[in-house]
C-alpha positions as CSV (number, residue, x, y, z in Angstrom):
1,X,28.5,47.4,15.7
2,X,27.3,44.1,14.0
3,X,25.1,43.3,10.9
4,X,23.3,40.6,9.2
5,X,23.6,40.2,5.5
6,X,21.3,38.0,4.3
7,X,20.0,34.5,5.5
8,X,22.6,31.6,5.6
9,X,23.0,29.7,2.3
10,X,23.0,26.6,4.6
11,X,19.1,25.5,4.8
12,X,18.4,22.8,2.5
13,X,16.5,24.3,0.0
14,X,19.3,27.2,0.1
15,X,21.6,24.5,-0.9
16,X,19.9,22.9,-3.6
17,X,19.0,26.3,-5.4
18,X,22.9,26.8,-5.2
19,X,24.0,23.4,-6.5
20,X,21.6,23.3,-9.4
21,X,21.7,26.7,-10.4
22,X,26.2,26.3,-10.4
23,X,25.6,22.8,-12.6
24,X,23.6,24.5,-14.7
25,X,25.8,27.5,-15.3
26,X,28.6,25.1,-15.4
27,X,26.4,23.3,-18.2
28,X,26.1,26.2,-20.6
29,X,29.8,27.4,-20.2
30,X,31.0,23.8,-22.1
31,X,28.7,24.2,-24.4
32,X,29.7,27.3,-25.3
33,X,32.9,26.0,-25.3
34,X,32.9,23.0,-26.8
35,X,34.6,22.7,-30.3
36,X,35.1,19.3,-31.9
37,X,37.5,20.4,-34.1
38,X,39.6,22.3,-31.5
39,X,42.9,21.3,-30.2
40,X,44.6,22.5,-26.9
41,X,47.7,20.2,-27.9
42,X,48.6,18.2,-30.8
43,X,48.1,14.6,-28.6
44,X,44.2,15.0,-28.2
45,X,44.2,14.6,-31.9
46,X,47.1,12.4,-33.0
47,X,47.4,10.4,-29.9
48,X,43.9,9.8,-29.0
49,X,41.0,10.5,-31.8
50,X,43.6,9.4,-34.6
51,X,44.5,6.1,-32.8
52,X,40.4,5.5,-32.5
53,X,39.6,6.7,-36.1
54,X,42.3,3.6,-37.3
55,X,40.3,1.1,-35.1
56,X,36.8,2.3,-36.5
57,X,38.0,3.1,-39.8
58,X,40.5,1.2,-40.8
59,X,42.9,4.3,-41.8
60,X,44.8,7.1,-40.1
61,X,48.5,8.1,-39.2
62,X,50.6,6.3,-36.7
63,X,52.9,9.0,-34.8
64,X,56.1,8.3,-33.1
65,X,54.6,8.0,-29.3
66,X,52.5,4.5,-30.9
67,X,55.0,3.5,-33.3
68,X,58.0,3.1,-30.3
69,X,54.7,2.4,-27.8
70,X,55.2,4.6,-24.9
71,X,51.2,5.3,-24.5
72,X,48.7,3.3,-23.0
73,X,45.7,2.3,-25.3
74,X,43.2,3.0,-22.6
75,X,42.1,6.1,-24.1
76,X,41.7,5.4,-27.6
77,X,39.9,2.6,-26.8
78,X,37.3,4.8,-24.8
79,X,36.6,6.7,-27.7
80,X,36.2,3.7,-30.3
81,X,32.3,3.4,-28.9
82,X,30.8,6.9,-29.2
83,X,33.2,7.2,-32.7
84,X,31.5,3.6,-34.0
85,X,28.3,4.9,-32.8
86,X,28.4,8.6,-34.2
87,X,29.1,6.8,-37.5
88,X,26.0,4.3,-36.9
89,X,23.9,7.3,-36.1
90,X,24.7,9.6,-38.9
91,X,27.1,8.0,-41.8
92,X,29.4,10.6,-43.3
93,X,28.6,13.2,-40.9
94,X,30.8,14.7,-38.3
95,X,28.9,12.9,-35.5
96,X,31.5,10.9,-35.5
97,X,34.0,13.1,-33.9
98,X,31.5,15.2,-31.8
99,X,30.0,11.4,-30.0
100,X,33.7,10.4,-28.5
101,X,34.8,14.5,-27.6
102,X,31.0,14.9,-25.9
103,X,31.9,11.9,-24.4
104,X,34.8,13.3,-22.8
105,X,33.6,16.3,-21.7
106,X,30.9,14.9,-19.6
107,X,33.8,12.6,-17.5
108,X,35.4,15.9,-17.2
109,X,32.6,17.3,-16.2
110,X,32.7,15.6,-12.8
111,X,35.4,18.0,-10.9
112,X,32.2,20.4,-10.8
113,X,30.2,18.1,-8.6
114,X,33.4,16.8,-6.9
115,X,34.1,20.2,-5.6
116,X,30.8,20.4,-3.8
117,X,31.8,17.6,-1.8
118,X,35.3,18.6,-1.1
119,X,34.0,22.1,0.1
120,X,31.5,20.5,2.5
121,X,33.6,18.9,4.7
122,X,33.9,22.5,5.6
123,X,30.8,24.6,5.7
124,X,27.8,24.6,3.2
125,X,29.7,28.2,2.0
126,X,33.0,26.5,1.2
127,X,30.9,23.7,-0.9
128,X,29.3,26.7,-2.8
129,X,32.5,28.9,-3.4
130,X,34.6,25.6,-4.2
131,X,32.2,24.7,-6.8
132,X,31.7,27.9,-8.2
133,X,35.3,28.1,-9.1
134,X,35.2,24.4,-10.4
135,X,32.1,25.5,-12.7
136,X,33.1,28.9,-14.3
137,X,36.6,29.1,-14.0
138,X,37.9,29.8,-17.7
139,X,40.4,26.7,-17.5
140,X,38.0,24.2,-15.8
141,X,35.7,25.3,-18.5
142,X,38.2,24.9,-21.4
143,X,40.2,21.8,-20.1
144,X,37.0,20.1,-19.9
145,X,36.1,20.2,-22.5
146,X,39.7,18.7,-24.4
147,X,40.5,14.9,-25.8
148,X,43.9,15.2,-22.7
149,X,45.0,12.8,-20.2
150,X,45.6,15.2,-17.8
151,X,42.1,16.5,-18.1
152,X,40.5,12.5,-17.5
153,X,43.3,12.1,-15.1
154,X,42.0,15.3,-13.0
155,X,38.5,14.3,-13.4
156,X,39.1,11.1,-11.4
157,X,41.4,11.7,-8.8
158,X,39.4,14.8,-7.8
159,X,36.3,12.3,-8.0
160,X,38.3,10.2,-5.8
161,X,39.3,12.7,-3.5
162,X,35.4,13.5,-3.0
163,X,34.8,9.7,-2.0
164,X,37.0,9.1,0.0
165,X,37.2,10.0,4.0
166,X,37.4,8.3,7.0
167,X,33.8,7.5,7.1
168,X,33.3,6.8,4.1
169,X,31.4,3.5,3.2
170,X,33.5,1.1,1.6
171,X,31.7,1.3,-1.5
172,X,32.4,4.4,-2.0
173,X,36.2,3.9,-0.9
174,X,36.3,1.5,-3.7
175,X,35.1,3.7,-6.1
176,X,37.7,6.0,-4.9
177,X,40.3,3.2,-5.7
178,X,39.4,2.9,-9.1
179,X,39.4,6.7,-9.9
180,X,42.6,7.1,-8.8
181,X,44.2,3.9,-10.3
182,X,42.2,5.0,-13.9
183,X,44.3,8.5,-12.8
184,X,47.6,7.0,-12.8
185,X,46.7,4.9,-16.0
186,X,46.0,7.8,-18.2
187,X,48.8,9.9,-17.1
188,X,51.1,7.4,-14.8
189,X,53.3,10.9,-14.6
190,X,50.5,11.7,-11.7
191,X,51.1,8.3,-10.0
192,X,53.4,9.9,-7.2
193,X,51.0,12.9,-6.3
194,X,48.6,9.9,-6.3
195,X,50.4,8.1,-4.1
196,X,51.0,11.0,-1.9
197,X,47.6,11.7,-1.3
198,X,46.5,8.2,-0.5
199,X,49.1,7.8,1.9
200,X,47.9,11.0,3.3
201,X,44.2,9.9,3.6
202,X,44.7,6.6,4.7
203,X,47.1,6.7,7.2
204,X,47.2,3.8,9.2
205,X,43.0,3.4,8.3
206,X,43.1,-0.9,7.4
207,X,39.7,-0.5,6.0
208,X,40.4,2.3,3.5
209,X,43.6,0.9,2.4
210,X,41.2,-2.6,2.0
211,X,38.8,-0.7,-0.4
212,X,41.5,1.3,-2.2
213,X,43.0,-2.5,-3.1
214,X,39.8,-3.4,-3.9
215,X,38.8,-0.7,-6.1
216,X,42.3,-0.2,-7.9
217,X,43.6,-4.0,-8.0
218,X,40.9,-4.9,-11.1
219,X,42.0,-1.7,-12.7
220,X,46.0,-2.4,-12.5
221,X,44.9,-5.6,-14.0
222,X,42.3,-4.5,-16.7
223,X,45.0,-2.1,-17.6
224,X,47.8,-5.2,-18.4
225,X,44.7,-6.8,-20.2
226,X,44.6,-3.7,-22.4
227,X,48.2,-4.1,-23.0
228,X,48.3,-8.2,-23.8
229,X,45.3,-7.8,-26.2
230,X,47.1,-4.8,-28.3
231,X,49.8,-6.9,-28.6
232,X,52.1,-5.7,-25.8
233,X,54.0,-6.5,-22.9
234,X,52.0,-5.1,-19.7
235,X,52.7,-2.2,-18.9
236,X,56.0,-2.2,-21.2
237,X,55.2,1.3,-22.5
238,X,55.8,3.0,-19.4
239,X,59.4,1.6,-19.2
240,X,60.0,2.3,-22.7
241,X,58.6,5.7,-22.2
242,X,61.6,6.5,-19.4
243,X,63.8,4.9,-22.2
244,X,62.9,7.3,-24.9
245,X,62.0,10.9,-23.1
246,X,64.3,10.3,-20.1
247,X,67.5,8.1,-21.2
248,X,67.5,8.7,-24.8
249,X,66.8,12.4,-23.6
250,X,63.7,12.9,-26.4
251,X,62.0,14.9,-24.2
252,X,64.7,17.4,-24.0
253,X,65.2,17.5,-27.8
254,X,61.1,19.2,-27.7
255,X,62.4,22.0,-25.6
256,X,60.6,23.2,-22.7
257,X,63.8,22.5,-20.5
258,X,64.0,25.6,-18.6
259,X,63.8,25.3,-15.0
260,X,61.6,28.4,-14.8
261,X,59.4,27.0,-17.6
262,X,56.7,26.2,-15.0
263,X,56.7,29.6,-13.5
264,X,56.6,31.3,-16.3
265,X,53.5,29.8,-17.7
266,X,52.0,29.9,-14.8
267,X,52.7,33.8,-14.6
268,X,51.4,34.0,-18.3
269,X,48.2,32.1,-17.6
270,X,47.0,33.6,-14.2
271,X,48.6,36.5,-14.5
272,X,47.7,39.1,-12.0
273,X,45.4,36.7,-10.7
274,X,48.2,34.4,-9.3
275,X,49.0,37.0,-6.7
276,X,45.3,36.6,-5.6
277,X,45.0,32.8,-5.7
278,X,48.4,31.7,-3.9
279,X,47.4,33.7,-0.5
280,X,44.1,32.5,-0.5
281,X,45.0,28.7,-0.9
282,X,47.7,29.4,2.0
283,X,44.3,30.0,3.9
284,X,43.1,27.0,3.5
285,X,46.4,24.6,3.4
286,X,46.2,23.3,7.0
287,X,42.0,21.9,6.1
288,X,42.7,20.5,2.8
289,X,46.6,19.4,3.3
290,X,46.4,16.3,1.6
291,X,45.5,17.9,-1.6
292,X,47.9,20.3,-1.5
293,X,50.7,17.9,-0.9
294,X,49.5,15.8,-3.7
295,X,49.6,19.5,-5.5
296,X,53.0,19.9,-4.7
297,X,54.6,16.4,-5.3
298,X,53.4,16.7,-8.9
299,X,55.2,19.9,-9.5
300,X,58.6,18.6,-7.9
301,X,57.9,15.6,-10.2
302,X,57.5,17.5,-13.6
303,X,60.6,20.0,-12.9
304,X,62.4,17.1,-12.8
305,X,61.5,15.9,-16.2
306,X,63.0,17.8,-19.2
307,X,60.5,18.8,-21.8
308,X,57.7,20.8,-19.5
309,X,54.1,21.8,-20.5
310,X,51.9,23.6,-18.4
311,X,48.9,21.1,-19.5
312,X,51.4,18.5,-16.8
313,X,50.5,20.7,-13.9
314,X,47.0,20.7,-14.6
315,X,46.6,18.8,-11.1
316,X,47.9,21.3,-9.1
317,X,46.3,23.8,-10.4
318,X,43.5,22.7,-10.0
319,X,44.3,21.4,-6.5
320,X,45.1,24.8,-6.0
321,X,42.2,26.7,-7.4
322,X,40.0,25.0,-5.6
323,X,41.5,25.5,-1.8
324,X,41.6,29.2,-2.8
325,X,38.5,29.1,-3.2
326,X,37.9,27.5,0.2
327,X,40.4,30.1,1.7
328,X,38.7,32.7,0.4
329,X,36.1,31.6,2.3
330,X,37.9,31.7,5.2
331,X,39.3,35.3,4.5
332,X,36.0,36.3,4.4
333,X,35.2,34.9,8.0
334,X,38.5,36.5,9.1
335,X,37.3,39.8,8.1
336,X,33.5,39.3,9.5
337,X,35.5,38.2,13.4
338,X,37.6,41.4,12.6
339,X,34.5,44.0,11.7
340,X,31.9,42.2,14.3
341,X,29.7,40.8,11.0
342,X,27.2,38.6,12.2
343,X,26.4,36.5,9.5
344,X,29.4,36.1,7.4
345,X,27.9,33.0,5.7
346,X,24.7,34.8,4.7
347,X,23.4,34.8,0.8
348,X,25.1,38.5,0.0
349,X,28.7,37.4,1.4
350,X,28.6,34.1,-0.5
351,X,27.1,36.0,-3.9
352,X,30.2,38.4,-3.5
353,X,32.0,35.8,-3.6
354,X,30.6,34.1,-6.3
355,X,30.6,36.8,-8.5
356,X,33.7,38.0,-7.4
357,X,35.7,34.6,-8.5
358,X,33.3,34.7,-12.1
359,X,34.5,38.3,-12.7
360,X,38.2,37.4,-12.5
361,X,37.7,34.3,-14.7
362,X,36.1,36.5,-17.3
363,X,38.3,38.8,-17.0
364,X,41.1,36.6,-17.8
365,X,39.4,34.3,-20.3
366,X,38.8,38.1,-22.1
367,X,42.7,38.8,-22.6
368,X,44.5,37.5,-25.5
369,X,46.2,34.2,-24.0
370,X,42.7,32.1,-23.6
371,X,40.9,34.1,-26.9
372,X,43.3,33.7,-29.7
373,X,46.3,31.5,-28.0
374,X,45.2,28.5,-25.8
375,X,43.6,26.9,-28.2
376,X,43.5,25.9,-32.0
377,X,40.1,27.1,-33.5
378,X,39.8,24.1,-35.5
379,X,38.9,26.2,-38.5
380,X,41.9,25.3,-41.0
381,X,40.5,21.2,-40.2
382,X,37.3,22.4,-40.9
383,X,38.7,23.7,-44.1
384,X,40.5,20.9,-45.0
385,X,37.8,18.2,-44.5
386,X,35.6,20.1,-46.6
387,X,38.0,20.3,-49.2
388,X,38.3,16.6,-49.0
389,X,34.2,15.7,-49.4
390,X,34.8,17.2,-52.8
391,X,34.8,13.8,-54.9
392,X,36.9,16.1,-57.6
393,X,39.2,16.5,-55.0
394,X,41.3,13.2,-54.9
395,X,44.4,14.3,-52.7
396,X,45.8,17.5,-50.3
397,X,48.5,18.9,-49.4
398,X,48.6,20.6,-45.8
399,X,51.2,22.8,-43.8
400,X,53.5,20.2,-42.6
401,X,54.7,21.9,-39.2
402,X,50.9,22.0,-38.1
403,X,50.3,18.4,-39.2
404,X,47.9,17.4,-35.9
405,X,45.5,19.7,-37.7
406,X,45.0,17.3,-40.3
407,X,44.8,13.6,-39.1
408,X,42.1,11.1,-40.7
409,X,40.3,11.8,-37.2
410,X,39.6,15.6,-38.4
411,X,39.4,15.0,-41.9
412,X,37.3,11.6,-42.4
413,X,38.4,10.8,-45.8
414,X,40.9,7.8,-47.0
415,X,42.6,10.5,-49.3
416,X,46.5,11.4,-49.8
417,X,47.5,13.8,-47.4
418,X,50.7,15.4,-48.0
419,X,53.1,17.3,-45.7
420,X,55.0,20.4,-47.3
421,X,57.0,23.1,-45.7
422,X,55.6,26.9,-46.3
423,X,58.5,27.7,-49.4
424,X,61.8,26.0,-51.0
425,X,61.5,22.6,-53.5
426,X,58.7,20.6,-53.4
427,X,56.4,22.8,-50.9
428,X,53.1,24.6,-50.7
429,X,54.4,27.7,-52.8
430,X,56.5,26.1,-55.2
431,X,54.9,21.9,-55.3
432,X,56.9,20.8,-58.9
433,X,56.9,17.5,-59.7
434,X,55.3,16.7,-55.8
435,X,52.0,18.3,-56.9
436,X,51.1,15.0,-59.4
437,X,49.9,13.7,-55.9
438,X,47.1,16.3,-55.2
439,X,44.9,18.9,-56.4
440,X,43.9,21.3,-53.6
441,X,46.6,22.8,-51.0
442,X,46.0,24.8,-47.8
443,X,48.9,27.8,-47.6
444,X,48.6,30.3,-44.6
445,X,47.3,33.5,-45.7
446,X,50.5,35.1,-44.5
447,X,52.7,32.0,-46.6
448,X,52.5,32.6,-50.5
449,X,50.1,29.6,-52.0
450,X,50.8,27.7,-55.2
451,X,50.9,29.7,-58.4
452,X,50.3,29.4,-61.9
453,X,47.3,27.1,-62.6
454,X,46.6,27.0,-59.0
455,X,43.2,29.1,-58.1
456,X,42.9,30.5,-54.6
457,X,39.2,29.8,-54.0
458,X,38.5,31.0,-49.9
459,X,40.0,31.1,-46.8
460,X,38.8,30.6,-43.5
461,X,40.0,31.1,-39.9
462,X,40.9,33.6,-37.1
463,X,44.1,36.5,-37.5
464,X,46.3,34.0,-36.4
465,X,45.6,30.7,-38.0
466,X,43.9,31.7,-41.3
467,X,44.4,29.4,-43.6
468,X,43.4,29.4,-47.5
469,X,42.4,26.8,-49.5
470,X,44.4,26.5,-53.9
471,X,43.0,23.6,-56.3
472,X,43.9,23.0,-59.9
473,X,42.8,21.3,-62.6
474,X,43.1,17.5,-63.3
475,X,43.7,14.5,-61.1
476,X,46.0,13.0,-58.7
477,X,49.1,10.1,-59.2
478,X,51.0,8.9,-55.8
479,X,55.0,7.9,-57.6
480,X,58.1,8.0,-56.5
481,X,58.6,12.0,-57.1
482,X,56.3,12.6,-54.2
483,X,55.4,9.7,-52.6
484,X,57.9,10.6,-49.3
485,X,56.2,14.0,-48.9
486,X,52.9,11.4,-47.5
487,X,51.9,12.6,-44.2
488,X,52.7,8.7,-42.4
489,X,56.3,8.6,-44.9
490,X,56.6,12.7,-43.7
491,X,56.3,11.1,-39.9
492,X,58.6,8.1,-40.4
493,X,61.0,10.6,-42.3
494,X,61.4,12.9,-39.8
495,X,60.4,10.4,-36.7
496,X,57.7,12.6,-35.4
């Protein structure tokens, strides 16, 4: 016996209610999301916005990764604009800081309408499904919305991957060229996953190889310009990054070196949900091949390397999300041959699905890992760049094993920052002679804050990264007693 469920979601006007009505969902789940202050990993702050805020400003720290010169300057340069402007447009504010991370969210942004594309090549449902899961899955929507390479690095190749095809126009194959040479400039760790997939795609095709050339030879160039004009050899920060992380085994030193450090985030992340999304994507391997090949180069590549973070497989995740999606499509089509189903494309099919891939996210961006632990709240720099507007407070000292919560980029004031350890001489519960630098501290509620003339005034955060803020009375004098507890000595110090 067959049935029809619902019309087809493949008229026009079908389409375009779908498409709108997933950007605009996809809209109001980064806003929600969006945090200025937050920080998935200490680099979006010290890496990026810090390296920025010492162009626009004129002050900030200089961490390890610029001071030996293994990053590209690509990405702070991005954000000098919006930061200058924000500054232009409202002086003293935070604008400042919300300009260049609004900024970044909307390139990010782009995997949302990228995924339409990919999906149509397929059916009108697979474009819907596939961009569903691009729009509301809880990591697209909290990736997004983060100052990370991997995140811009995504947000072009998938770009790219929408663009380009065998009949594509060549404009659009040179667009293609530059996404995915901007890809391997912000996180050349993707180059060979890059590589793989162009290879795939092109093929033997002359004219998309031309306009991949085209499109990525001005960026391989713009990128050594970059380099030259910051004072650098081209592209000398990538060989001095193998030098550091691999030879001189830095990377290692982190930790992370487990070979079943990849699984087990990945277990931790998806959870229940990975036994789900892996036999789906096997549904849809043979239609979207190149992708998944790219997906897998670039977790062969990262096991390889020593210190692993499950932010460097963000690329194959996503690669992967997405052609579940797809094959759950084509489970469902599987089902509707198997049960005589007439329309298995029709509008209550595809709104199962919909809803079906929304209620896992939620459920998963509900349990403790995305609530309390992907994430810094951004609260303690809230904290501390209120502390610092106070013009009786002339200097701080901050929890020094947390210092990316406290660059110049968060805090915006040319202040002394200091870095102290929780306890022992010279630190947050017992300062001594160090505390003639500074008159406010920030102690974790769970650490014991300064004493004596120190007054605990409020504290602000979540359970896990409350933070309270201790002045006393009287001023502040930078000498030699504490003048190596500074947060750029602290860094030089401890070469961090």
């Amino acid at each position: 016996m067959t049935t029809t469920m619902g019309e087809k979601p493949d008229t026009p006007g079908n389409a375009r209610l779908w498409f709108w009505g997933l950007l605009a969902m996809a809209v109001v789940l980064r806003i929600v999301a969006f945090n200025a202050y937050s920080a998935h990993h200490p680099d979006e702050t010290i890496q990026y916005l810090e390296q920025a805020h010492r162009i626009v400003f004129g002050y900030g720290v200089v961490p390890w990764e610029f001071r030996y010169f293994i990053r590209s300057w690509l990405i702070p340069l991005m954000l000098v604009p919006p930061m200058a402007l924000g500054e232009w447009l409202n002086p003293g504010g935070t604008l400042y800081l919300v300009l260049p991370r609004a900024m970044i969210a909307l390139l990010n942004f782009t995997p949302v309408v990228a995924a339409w594309y990919l999906g149509a090549r397929l059916s009108r449902q697979h474009a819907i499904v596939a961009m569903a899961v691009a729009a509301i899955w809880v990591e697209c929507v909290y990736f997004s919305v983060q100052t990370l390479s991997e995140s811009l690095a995504v947000a072009c190749f998938l770009t790219a991957a929408a663009l380009l095809h065998a009949n594509a126009r060549m404009s659009a194959i040179a667009a293609a060229g530059v996404l995915m040479a901007l890809a391997g400039l912000m996180r050349f760790q993707f180059g060979p996953a890059i590589a793989a997939y162009g290879i795939m795609i092109a093929g033997k095709d002359l004219r998309l190889w031309k306009g991949l050339i085209i499109g990525g030879l001005p960026v391989v160039i713009g990128g050594a310009a970059i380099d030259i004009a910051m004072g650098l050899s081209p592209y000398q920060w990538i060989v001095t990054n193998y030098q550091q992380n691999i030879v001189e085994g830095r990377m290692k030193r982190i930790g992370g070196v487990s070979h079943w450090t990849y699984a087990q985030a990945v277990i931790a992340y998806w959870k229940w949900a990975l036994f789900i999304i892996v036999p789906l994507a096997a549904l849809a391997w043979r239609e979207n091949r190149a992708l998944m090949i790219a997906a897998l180069v670039n977790i062969l590549v990262h096991q390889l390397i020593g210190h692993k973070e499950y932010r460097y497989l963000w690329l194959s995740m996503h690669i992967v999300l997405l052609v579940a999606a797809m094959g759950s499509v084509n489970l469902l089509h599987l089902l509707a041959e198997r049960h005589g189903w007439r329309v298995a494309s029709g509008k209550v099919f595809t709104t199962t699905l919909v809803l079906a891939w929304g209620a896992a996210s939620l459920a998963l961006g509900l349990t403790p890992t995305y609530q309390l632990d992907w994430r810094k709240s951004g609260d303690p720099s809230r904290l501390a760049a209120a502390a610092l507007s106070n013009p009786k407070v002339c200097g701080i000292a901050v929890p020094r094993k947390q210092y990316s919560l406290f660059g110049y980029s968060l805090l915006h004031e040319p202040k002394p920052v200091f870095l102290l350890r929780p306890t022992g001489q010279q630190s947050l519960a017992t300062p001594g002679i160090a505390a003639s630098g500074f008159n406010a501290a920030l102690a974790w509620e769970q650490d014991p804050g300064p004493g004596g003339i120190w007054q605990k005034l409020e504290c602000m955060g979540g359970a896990r990264d409350r933070i309270c803020l201790y002045r006393r009375p009287g001023g502040c004098r930078i000498d030699q007693g504490n003048r190596h507890l500074l947060y750029q000595e602290t860094l030089h110090r401890v070469d961090m």
